[in-house]
N, C-alpha and C positions, 0 to 999 in steps of 0.2 A: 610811323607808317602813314602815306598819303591815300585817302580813297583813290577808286576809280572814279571817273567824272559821273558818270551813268549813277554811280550810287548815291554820288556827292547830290546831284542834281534831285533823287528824290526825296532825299532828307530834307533838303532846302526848300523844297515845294509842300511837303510835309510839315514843315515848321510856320511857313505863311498860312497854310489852313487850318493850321491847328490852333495857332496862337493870336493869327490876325481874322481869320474868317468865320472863326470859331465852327468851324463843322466839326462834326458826330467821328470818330474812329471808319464806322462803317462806311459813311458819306466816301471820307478820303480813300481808303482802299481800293473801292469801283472804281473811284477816280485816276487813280497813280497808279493801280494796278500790284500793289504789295499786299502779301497777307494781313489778316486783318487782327490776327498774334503779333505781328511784327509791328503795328501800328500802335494795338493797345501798351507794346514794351516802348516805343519811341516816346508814347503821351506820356509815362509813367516816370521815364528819365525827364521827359523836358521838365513838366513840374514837380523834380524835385532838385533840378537845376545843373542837370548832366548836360553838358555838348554834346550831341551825340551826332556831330559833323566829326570828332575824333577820335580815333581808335582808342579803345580802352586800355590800359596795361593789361597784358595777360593774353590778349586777342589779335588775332592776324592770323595768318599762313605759317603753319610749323616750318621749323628749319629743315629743309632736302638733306639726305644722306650722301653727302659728296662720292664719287667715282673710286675718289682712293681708300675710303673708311669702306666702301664694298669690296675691292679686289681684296682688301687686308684680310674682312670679314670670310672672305671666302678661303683666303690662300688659309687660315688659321683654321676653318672645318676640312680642307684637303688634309693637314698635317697631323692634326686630333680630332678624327670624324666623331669616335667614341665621347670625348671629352666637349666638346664644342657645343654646349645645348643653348637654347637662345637664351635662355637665365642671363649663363656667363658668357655668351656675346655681347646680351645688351649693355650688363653692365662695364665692358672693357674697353667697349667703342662710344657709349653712352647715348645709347637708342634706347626705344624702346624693345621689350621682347617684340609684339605683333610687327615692329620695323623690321627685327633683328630676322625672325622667321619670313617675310615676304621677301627680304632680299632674296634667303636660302631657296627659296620656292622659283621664286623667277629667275633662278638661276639654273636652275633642271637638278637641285639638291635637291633629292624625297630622304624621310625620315622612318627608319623600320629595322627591324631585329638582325644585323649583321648575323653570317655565315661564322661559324667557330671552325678555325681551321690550324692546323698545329705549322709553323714557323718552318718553314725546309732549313738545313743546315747545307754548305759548300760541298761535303762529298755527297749525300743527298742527292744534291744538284747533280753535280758529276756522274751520279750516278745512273738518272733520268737522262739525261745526255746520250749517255753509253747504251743504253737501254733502245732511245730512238734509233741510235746509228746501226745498232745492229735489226733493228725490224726492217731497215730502210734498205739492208744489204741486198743483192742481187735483184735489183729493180723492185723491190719491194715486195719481194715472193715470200720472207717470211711472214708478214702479215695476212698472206692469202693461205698462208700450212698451219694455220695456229688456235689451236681454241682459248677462245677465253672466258675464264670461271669465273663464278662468283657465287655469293649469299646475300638472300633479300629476307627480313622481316617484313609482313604484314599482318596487320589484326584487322577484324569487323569493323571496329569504329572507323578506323582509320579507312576503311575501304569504302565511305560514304562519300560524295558531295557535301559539301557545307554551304555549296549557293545556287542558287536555278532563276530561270526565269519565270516572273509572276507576271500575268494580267494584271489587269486595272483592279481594285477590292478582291482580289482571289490571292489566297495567302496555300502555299503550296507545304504539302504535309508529309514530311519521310519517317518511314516508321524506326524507331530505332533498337536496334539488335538487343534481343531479351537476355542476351550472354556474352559477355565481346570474348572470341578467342583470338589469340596470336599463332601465328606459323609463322615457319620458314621452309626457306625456296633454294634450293641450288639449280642450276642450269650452268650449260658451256657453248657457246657460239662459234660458229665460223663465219668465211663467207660464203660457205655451198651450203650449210645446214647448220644443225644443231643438235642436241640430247635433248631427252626428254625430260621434262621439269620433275626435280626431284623435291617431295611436299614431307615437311618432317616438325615435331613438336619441340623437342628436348633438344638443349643445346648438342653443340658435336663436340666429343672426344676425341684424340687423334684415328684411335681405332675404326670407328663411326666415321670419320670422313675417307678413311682409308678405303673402308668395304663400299662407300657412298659411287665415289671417282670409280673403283673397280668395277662397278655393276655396269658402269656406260664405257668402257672405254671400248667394248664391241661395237655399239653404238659410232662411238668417235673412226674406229676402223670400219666403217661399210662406206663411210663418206668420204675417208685419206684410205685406201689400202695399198698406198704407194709410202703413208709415212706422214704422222704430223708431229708438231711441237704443242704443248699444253702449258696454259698461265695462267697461275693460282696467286694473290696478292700474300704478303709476309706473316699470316695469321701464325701465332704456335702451333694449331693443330695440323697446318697445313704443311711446314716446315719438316715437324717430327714423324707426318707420312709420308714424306718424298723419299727414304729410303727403298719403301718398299714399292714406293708405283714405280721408280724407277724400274725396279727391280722387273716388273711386270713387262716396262719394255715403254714404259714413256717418258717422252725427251720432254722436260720441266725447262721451261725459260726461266730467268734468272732477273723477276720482276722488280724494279724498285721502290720503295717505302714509302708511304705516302703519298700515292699517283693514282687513285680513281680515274684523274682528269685523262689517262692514258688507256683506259681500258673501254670500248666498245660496249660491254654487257652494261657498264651503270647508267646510259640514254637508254636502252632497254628498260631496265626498272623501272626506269621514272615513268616511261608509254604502256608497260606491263598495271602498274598500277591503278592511270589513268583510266585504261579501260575495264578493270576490275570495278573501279568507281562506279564507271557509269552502270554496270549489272546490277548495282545494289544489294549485293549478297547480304544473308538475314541469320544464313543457318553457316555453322564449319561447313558440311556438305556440297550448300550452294556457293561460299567462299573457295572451299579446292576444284568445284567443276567449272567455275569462273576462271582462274586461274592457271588452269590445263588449258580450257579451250580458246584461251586469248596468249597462250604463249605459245599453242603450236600452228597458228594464225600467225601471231607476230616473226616466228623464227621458219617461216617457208622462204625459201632461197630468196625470191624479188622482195620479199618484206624486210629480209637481214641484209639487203645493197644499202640503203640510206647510212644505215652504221657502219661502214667500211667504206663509202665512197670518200671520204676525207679524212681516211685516221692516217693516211699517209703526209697530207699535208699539216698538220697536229704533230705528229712527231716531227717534221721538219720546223716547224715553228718553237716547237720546246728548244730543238737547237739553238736557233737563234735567241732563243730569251735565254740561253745559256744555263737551263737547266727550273727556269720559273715555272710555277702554274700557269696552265693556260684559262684564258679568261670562258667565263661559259658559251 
């Protein structure tokens, strides 16, 4: 490898003062303008009879990571995101790991706890399909006749923030819950209204979700008293009470396995929760009256538009992906 002239030039000017005009390390540094580390290492090579007009072995400009060892790099963490760690990139491409990860990085690859989600199978699929087309019937009026249910766990811990904003030396202090309890939550949504948030300890049995759904379906009728349709996901409990809510006089949609991504209430959760957070709830008490008062806040008619203004177009996109999850 050839210097640059620039560099070449003060070596050389370094070596006449050093060896023919015999000045001081420091003299030549003000002089040439080179650190005065770099001068005492140049004096220390010359007399002990190093060129140091030539690159060393070992020294120079590392080798660039060519265009195609990155697309390769990348197309191989597309294919095994799980599998792909810079360890065994570096060693497959033969970079290093810190090489191997700033590719991934300047690439818009981040590195974090993937989503566990169970694999849809073809009728599955099919099924989700079948599922949209019939919400999407008669201009999309079943969508607007339908509630949809669900169950939320939340506990105290989990009902905190874990990050805030600090001033400058001010380290900000959340007290932490002297009991964490856990609940659960049912509710059912439309897009004119809603039930009231149902707040419960002990898991449900079919029985227990049975009497649960019956206590609201007055509720459900002051708001349809022309007639609605009710969707509950494939739970056991929920399955071996449909004889009887039927029976009660409610039309059960026929929802398919695996599809949160199709149901309105679970964006709900995630905003329900959020704002639970921000209360800071301490006690059970101030946890259910957090929880009441930010769900029948969130489920007033103009607050439940945002989740129903595009579930129409969500179930026409599952169409098209022919039955895939939809992306978040």
């Amino acid at each position: 490898m050839v210097l640059n002239s620039d560099e070449l030039d003060s070596k050389i000017r370094f070596i006449v003062l050093h060896q023919d005009a015999k000045w001081t390390p420091i003299r030549i540094a003000n002089v040439i303008g080179i650190p005065l580390r770099t001068i005492q290492d140049w004096a220390k090579k010359i007399d002990n009879g190093i060129d140091i007009t030539k690159v060393q072995p070992g020294r120079g400009k590392k080798p660039v990571i060519t265009e195609d060892k990155k697309r390769n790099m990348k197309r191989t963490t597309r294919r095994k995101p799980s599998s792909s760690s810079t360890r065994k990139l570096a060693s497959k491409y033969q970079v290093s790991q810190s090489s191997a990860n700033r590719v991934l990085n300047t690439s818009g690859f981040t590195y974090g706890k993937p989503s566990v989600t169970t694999e849809l199978d073809q009728e599955q699929k099919q099924n989700r399909v079948k599922y949209c087309r019939n919400m999407l019937k008669r201009k999309g009026e079943p969508i607007t006749e339908t509630f949809f249910s669900d169950e939320m766990g939340i506990s105290l811990v989990e009902a905190h923030n874990i990050y805030a904003w600090m001033a400058p030396r001010k380290q900000v202090k959340i007290a932490k819950p002297a009991k964490n309890v856990k609940l659960n939550c049912w509710g059912a949504i439309s897009q004119t209204g809603a039930t009231s948030l149902e707040i419960f300890k002990r898991p449900n049995k079919t029985e227990d979700y049975q009497a649960m759904v019956e206590e609201h379906i007055e509720e459900m009728q002051e708001l349809y008293p022309q007639g609605f349709s009710f969707m509950h996901d494939n739970l056991s409990i929920h399955k071996g009470a449909e004889p009887e809510l039927k029976g009660q006089g409610l039309d059960i949609i026929n929802f398919p396995t695996y599809s949160p991504d199709l149901n309105p209430i679970e964006n709900l959760w995630g905003t329900l929760k959020g704002k639970v957070a921000c209360d800071l709830p301490k006690t059970e008490a101030e946890l259910v009256n957090s929880l009441r008062r930010n769900w029948k806040e969130l489920t007033e008619e103009d607050s439940l538009r945002p989740y129903f203004d595009n579930l129409s177009t969500r179930y026409r996109q599952c169409i098209e992906l022919k039955g895939e999850r939809l992306p978040c």
